[in-house]
N, C-alpha and C positions, 0 to 999 in steps of 0.2 A: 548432386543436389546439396543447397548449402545446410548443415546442419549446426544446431545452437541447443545447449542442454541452458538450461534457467533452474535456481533454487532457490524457493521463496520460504522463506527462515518466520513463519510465525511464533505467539509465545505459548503456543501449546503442541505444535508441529511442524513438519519439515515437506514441502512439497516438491519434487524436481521432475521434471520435465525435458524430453530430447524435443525438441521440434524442428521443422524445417516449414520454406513456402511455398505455398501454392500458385500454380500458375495464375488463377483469378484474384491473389492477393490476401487466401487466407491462409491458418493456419493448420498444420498438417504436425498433431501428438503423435509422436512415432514410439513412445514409452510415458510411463509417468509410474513415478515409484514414493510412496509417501508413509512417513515414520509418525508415531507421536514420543514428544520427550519431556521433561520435565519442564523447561519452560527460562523464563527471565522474567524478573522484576526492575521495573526503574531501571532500565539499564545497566543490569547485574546479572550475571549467569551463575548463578548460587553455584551451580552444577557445571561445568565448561566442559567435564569431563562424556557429561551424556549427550550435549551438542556433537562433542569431536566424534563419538562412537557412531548418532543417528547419522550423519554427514558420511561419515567412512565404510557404514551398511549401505548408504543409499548410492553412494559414488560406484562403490563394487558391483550394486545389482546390475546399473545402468550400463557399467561398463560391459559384465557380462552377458547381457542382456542383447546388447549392438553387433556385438564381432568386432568392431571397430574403435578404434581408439577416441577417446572423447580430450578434446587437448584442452579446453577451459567453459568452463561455467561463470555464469551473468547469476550474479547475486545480491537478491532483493535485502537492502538493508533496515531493520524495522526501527521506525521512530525513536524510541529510545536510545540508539545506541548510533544516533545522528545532531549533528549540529550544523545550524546556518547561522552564516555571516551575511550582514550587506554594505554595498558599498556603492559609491557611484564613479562612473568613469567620463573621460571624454577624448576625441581625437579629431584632429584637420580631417577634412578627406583631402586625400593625397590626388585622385584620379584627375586629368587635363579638363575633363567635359566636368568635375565637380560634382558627379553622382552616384551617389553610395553604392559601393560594390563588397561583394562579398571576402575581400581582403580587407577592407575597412571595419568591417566585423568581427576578422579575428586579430587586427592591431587593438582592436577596443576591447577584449578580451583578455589582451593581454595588458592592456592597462588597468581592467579590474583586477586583475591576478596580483597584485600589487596591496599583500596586506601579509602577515602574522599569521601561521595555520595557529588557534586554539591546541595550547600545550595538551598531547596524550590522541589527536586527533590528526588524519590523514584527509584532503579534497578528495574528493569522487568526482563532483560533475559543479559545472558554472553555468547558469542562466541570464541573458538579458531578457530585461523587461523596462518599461517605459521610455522606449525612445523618443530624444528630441530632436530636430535638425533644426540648426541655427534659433537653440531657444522655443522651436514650436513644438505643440505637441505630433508626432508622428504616428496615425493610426495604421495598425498592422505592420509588417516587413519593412523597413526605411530602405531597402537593395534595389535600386534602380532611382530614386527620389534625387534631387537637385538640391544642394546644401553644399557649405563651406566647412561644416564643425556639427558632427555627429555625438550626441550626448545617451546614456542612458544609467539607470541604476539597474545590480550584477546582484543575484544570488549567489551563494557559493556553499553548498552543504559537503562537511565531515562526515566518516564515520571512524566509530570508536578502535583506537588504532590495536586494543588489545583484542577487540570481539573478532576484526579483518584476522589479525592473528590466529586465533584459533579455528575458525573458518580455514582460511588458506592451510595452514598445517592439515588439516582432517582432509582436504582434498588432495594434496599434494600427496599422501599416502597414496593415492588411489590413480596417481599420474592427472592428476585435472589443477588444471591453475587456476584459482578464483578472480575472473580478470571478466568484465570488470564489475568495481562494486556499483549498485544506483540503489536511491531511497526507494524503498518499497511506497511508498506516500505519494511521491513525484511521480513515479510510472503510473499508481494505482488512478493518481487523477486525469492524468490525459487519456487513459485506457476509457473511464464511464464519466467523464465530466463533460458535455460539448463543448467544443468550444467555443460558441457565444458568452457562455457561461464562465469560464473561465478567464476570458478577455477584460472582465471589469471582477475577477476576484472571484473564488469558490470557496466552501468550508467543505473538509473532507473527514469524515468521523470514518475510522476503521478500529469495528470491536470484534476480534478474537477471541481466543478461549480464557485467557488470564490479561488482556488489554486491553484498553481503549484508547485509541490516539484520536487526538483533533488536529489538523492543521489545514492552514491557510494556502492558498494556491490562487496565484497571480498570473495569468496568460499558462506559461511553461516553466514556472519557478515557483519554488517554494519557499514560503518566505518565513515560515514560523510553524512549529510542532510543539504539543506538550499531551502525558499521557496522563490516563490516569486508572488505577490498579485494582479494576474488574473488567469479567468479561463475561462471558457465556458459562466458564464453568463455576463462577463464583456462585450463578443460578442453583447449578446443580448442587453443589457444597451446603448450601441453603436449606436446600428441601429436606437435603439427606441427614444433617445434623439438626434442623429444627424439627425433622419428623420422624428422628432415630430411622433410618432407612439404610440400606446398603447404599453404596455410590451407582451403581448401574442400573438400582431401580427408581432414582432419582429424577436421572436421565433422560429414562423412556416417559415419568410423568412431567417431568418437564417438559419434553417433545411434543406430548398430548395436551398440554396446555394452549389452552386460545382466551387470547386478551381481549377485553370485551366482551365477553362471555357471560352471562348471571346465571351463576352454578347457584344461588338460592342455599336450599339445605341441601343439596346431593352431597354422595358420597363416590369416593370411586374405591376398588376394590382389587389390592395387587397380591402377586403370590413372589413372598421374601423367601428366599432360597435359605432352606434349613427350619423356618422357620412355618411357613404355612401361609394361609391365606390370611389379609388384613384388610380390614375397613379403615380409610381414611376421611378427613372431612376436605371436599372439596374447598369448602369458604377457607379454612386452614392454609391448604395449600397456596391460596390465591393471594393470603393475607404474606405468606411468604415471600411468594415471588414478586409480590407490587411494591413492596417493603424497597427489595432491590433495584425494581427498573426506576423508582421515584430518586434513592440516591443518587444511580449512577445518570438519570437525566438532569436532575441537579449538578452535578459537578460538569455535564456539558455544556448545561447551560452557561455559567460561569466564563469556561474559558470562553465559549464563543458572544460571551458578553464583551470581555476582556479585549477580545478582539476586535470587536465591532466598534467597539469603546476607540482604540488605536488607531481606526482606522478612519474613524467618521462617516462609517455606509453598512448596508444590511446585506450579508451575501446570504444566495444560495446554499442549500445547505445536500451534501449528497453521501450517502453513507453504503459502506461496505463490509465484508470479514460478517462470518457465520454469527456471532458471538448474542446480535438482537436478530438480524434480520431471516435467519432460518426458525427463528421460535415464531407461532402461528400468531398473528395479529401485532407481531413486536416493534413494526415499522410504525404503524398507525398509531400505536402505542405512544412511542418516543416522540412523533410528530404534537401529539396532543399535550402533551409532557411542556414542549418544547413551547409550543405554540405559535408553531410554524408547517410547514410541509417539509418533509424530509425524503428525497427522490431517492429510488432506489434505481442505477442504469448499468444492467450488466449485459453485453452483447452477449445475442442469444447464440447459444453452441447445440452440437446434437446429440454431445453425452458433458458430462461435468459440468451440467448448467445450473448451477448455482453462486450463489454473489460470491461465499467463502471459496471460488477456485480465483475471483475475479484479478487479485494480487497477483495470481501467478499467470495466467493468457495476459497481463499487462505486461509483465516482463518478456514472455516472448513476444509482444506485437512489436516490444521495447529493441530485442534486437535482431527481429528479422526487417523490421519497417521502417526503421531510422529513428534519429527522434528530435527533430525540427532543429530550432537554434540552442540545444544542448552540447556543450563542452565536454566531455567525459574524460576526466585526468587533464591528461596535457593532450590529448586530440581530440581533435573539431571532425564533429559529425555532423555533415549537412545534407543527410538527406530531408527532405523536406516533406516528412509525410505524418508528422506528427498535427491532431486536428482531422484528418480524412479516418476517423475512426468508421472501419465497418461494421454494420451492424447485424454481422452474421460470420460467420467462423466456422470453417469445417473441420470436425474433431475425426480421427481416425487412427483407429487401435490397430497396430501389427498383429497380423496374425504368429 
């Protein structure tokens, strides 16, 4: 049975996974081992040293864990510490009948591969998107279509050649080869995005415990990321220092928080460890954490102005990662914020069912199910099952 471990590198933990596939197409957790570490900023690992440690706890467990050797891990690489280029390509089709064949697809690939990697930066994977034949627009797959001269424009996303570094060393202690890397962003959308929705352009908001990234998703490419430096735990940071509180009791009242709510004058009443029982003012609490989600939908509003702004169209908007949508009302919230509808589409599972695992079941649907007209490195991966998202998943724990 074919097995694939996956490690999905968020800014506040580390999640890995052994998986394999199931006969009816789903997926089958044979382990899952998960750290929390200190974190990144902007594309900075303040700390690289407690990355390489969570990563060389987690690779050990897994291994010990299996009996069996685990020979490389698929790693999910987070926004920050990625970069896209684009470019546009073009090529005859070579074939005698003149109709585009899947060798023509990876000559044209190889004509976008035809740029400058950004100094300090390694390719992970190449996307086409907008194809033309002879000038027209070609809707869906142009493989099999009748054309002289196959055109498109080519995504091509980096990742930061020092973070791949330290990743691959932490694993390579542990005999596992970080091979290969993909945007946590790019899997993250084809995993809950449909794809109708993605066909004419998607906005993808993933906020975690210390980030929030927005980026743009065009069919099966990514065309644009920027982050920005709050998440879910900035909440708790919040509570705890504007209501003198310990960090853990923050937590839980931030948990019990619902948006929307008219707490009026109530109070709620927690018991601070050492300290004894406290009366707080709900309206307090509330004035805290609204303070928060109005900045940080403010600053998404922006980029996804910025972008719409760029683009000349309104996309869809679909958001993942614990950071709002585990806090009770935080969806509905940031929708009203926004002044839009903001989907939440996490395929249902029978244990880890939550949006914040939904980064990492992307990456294994990522390489147990192919993933469409994606390039990864220098090899073409063409199975063609990217889009056939199912919307059901079997989880199942080794005894």
């Amino acid at each position: 049975m074919k097995q694939s471990v996956i490690i999905d590198i968020g800014s506040s933990k580390v999640l890995a996974m052994v998986v394999c596939p199931a006969a009816d197409g789903a997926i089958i957790v044979q382990n899952a081992e998960e750290r929390t570490y200190s974190g990144y900023r902007f594309g900075e690992l303040p700390n690289a040293a407690a990355l390489s440690d969570t990563l060389e706890s987690i690779a050990s467990a897994l291994r010990n864990s299996q009996g069996i050797r685990l020979r490389s891990a698929c790693v999910g690489v987070p926004a920050p510490f990625t970069k896209t280029l684009l470019n546009s390509c073009r090529q005859p089709v070579e074939s005698r009948s003149h109709r585009v064949t899947e060798p023509d697809i990876d000559l044209l690939l190889e004509q976008a591969a035809d740029f400058t990697p950004p100094e300090g930066f390694t390719l992970m994977h190449s996307s086409l998107f907008n194809f033309e034949l002879d000038g027209m627009a070609a809707e869906h797959s142009p493989v099999g279509k009748a054309a002289k001269e196959i055109s498109a424009d080519a995504a091509h996303t980096f990742v930061d050649s020092a973070f791949a570094a330290v990743v691959s060393d932490a694993l390579r202690s542990a005999g596992i080869a970080a091979d290969p890397f993909v945007s946590s962003q790019l899997t993250g959308a084809l995993f809950t995005i449909p794809e109708p929705d993605r066909e004419n352009g998607a906005i993808l908001i993933d906020c975690g415990g210390q980030h929030c990234d927005v980026s743009l998703i065009y069919d099966n490419a990514l065309l644009c990321s920027e982050s920005i430096g709050i998440g879910g735990e900035h909440f708790t940071r919040d509570i705890a220092y504007g209501l003198r509180l310990p960090f853990g009791t923050a937590e839980s009242i931030k948990r019990r928080y619902v948006f929307g709510l008219d707490y009026g004058g109530s109070v709620e009443r927690v018991m601070i460890p050492g300290e004894g029982l406290a009366t707080l003012s709900c309206g307090a609490i509330q004035s805290v954490i609204e303070t928060r989600i109005v900045q940080l939908a403010d600053e998404i509003q922006s980029i996804i102005s910025g972008i719409e702004q760029n683009a000349r169209a309104r996309f869809p908007v679909y958001l993942i990662g614990g950071g709002i949508a585990l806090m009770r009302g935080g969806t509905e919230r940031l929708s009203r914020l926004l002044g839009r509808r903001v989907y939440v589409s996490m395929p249902r599972t029978s244990l880890m069912n939550a949006v914040n695992y939904a980064p990492a079941f992307a990456l294994a649907h990522f390489m147990l199910y192919g993933s469409g007209s994606l390039a990864v490195g220098n090899r073409r991966l063409v199975d063609n099952i990217v889009g056939n998202i199912r919307d059901f998943f079997a989880y199942r724990q080794n005894a």
